[in-house]
C-alpha positions in Angstrom: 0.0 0.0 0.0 1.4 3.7 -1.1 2.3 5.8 1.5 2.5 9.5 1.4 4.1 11.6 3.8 2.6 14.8 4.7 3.3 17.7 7.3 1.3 20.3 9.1 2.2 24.1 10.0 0.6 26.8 11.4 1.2 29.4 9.1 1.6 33.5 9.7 1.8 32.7 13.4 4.6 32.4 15.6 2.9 29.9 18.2 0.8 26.6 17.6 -2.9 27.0 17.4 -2.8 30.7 15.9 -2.5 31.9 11.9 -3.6 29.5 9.4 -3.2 25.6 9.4 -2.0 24.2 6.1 -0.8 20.5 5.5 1.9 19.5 3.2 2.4 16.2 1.3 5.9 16.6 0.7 6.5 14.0 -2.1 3.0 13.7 -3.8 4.7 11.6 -7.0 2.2 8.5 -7.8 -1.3 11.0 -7.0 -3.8 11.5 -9.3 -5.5 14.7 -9.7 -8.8 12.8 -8.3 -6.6 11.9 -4.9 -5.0 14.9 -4.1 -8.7 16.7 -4.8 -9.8 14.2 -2.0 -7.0 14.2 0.2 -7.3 18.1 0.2 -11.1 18.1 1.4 -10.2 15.3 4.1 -7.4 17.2 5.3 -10.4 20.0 5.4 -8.1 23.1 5.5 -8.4 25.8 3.5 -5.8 24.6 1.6 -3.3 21.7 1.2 -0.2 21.5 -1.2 1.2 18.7 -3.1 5.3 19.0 -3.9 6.0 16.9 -7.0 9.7 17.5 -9.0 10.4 21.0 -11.4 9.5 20.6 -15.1 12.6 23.0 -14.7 15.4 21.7 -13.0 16.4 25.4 -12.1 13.4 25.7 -9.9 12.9 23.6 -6.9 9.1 22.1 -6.8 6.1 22.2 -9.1 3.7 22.5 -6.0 0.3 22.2 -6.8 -2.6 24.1 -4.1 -6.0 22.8 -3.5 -8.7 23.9 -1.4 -11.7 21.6 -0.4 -13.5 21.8 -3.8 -10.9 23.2 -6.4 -7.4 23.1 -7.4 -6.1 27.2 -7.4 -3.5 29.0 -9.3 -1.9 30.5 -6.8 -2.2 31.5 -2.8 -0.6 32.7 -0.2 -0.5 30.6 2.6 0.2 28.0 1.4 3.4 29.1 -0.3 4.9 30.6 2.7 4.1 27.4 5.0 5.4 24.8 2.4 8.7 26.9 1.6 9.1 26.6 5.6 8.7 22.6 5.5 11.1 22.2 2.3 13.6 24.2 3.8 13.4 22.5 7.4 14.5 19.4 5.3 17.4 20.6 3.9 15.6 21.8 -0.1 16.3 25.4 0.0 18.8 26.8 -2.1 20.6 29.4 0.2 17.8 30.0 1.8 15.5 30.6 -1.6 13.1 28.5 -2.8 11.4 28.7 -6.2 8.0 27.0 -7.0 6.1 26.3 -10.5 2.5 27.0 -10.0 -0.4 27.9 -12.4 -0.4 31.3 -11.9 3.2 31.6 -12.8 6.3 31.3 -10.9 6.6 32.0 -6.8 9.9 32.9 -5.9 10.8 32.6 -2.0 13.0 34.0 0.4 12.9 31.4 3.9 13.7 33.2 7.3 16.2 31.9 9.8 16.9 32.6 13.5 20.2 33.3 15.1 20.4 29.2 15.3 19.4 28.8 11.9 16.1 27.6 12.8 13.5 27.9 9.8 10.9 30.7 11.5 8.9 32.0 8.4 9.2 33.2 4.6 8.6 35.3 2.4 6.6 35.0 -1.2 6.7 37.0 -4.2 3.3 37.2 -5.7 4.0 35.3 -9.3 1.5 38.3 -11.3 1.0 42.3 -11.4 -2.0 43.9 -9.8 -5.0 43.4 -12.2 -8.7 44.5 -11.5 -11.5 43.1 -12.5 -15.6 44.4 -12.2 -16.7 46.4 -9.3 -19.5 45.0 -7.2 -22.4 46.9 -5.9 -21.9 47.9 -2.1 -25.2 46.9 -1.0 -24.6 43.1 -2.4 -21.3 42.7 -0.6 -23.2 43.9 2.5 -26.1 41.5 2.0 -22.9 38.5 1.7 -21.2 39.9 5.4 -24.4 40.3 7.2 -23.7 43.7 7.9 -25.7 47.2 6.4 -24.9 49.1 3.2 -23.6 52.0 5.7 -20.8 49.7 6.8 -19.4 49.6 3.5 -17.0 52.0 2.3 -16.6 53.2 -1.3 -14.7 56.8 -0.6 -11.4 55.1 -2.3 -12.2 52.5 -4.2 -15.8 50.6 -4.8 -15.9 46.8 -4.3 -13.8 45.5 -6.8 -12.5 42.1 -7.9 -8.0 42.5 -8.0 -5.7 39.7 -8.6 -2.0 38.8 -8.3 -2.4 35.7 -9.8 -5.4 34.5 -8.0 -9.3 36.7 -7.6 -10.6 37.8 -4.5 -12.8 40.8 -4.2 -11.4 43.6 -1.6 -13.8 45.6 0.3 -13.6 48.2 3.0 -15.6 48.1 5.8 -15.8 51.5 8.2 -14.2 51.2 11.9 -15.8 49.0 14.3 -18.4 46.8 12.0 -15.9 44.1 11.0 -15.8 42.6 13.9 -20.0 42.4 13.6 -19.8 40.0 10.0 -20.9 37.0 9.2 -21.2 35.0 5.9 -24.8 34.8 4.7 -24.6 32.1 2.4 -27.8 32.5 0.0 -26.7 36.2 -0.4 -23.1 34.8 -2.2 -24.9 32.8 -4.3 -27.3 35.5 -5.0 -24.7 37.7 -6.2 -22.3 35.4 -7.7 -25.5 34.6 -10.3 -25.9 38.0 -11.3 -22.2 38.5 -12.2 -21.2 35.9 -14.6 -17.4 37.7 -14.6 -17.1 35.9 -11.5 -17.4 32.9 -13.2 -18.0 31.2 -10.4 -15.3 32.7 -7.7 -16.5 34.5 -4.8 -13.8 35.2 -2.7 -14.9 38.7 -0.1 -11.6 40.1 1.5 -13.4 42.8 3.6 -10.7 45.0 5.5 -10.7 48.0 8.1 -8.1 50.6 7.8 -5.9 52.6 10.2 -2.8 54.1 7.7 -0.5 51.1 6.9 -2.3 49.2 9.7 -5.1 46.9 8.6 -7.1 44.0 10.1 -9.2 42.1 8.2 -11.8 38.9 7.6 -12.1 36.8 4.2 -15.1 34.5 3.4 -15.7 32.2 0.4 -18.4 30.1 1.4 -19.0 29.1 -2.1 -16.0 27.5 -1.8 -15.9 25.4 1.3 -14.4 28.0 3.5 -17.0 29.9 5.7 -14.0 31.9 7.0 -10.0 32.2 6.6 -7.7 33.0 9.4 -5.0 34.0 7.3 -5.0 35.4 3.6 -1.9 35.8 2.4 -2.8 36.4 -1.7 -5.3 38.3 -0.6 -3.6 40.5 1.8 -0.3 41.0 -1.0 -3.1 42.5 -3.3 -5.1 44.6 -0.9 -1.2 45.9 -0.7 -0.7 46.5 -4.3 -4.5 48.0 -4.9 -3.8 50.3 -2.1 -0.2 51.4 -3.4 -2.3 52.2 -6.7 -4.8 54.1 -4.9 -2.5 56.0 -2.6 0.6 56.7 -5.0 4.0 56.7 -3.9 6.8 54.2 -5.3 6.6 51.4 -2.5 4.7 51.2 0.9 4.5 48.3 3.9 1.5 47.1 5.5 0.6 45.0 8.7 -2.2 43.3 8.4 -4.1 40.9 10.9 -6.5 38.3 10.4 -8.5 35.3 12.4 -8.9 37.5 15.8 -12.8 36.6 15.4 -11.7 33.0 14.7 -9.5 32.6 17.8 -6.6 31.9 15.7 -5.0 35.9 15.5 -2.5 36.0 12.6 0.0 38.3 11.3 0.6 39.2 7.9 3.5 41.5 6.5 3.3 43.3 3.0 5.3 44.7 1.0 4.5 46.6 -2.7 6.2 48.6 -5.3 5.9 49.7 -8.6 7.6 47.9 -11.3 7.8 48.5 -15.2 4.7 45.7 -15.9 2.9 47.6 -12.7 2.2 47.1 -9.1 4.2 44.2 -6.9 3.5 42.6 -3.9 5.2 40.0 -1.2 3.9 38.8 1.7 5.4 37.2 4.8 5.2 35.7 8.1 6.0 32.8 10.4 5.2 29.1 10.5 5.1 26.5 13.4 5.4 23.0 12.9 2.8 20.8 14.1 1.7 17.7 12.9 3.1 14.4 10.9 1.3 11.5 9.4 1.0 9.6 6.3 -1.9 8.9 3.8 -2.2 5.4 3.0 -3.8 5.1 -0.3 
């Protein structure tokens, strides 16, 4: 009987139980798409990642990302906690790791303690800031349970951005973030009326305070009622506000999951660049768990 090896981390955390659990199956060679697809909704996180060898032997993994219903492009999380596990085993290249993905290619940079200890990383988004439609405000306040009011369009309507993978980003005025909650037929109510969703409904809603942000994300439509930790997300909220606010480059802190019970910390970064506006995002990763599939 196949065995395959996997790991767990908690990722953009620096203790057990907070940030954003992820599991890894560190040699996935011998899965079909049909197996990891399952494996990922048994695992039920919001995503799990399969390391198979490089098409290109300059990079270092081909890792393939899927939540509990879909295979993605690209994410955040998921990148940053993997990069940690391959580079606790040795598979970093001085201390970079590159990944082939969907969306393109993920450069990243691990981070090490004064022992050398693997404590986090840091991810390059593989794409540019693109936008996509705007959403009505009073539909993405139907989908958070909250009132029209609470959403705020003085900078930017809600609006569908990517870095390689969609979410909408939405910003929610001080104090009602915290009141939110997913209302399920309201997604799918809106998702039908906007077929340039195309399926993919994906609310990053996000408080503001300067460079200081918290925020929630839900995609119900996808499995996941909430997300502790966003990293994609969070790297284009970063590159949308850079466009919004001007400037050349700018840092964010962002936390997630408070309402969750699992606080995380995300770090951006964005810049301009000739093909347009950049992002990375950052944070820690705690191991946890190890197990095997037997399949």
């Amino acid at each position: 009987m196949p065995r395959y090896p996997y790991e767990t981390v908690d990722v953009f955390t620096d203790r057990p139980f907070g940030g954003n659990p992820l599991a890894v199956f560190t040699d996935a060679r011998g899965l079909s798409d049909a197996q990891m697809q399952a494996l990922a909704a048994e695992m039920n996180y919001s995503e799990t990642t399969f390391v198979l060898p490089p098409d290109d032997p300059a990079n270092d993994a081909r890792v393939r990302i899927f939540h509990r219903t879909a295979e993605m492009p690209f994410a955040g999380h998921p990148n940053v906690g993997t990069a940690c596990v391959l580079a606790r085993h040795g598979r970093d290249r001085n201390g970079v790791l590159r990944f082939e993905q969907m969306a393109g290619l993920v450069e990243i940079a691990v981070e090490r303690d004064g022992t050398g200890a693997v404590t986090g990383a840091v991810i390059a988004a593989p794409q540019a800031l693109s936008l996509g439609i705007e959403l009505p405000a009073e539909g993405i306040a139907a989908c958070a349970g909250l009132d029209p009011k609470d959403i705020i369009t003085t900078a930017h309507r809600p609006v569908q951005a990517s870095l390689g993978v969609k979410f909408v980003l939405a910003q929610a005025a001080s104090g009602s973030l915290g009141r939110a909650s997913p209302d399920l037929p309201a997604f799918r109510a809106l998702e039908s009326r906007h077929a340039e969703l195309a399926g993919r409904l994906s609310l990053f809603l996000y408080e503001r305070e300067g460079n200081t942000i918290r925020a929630r994300m839900f995609a119900p439509l996808a499995g996941t009622w909430e997300d502790p930790a966003t990293g994609s997300a969070s790297a284009t909220l970063g590159a949308l506000l850079l466009t919004l606010d001007g400037g050349e480059d700018a840092a964010y802190t962002i936390t997630q999951g408070v309402e969750m019970g699992r606080p995380s910390l995300l770090n951006v970064t964005s810049r301009r660049a000739e093909d347009g506006v950049r992002s990375r995002v950052g944070g820690g990763a705690v191991p946890m768990l190890r197990g095997e599939a037997l399949l």
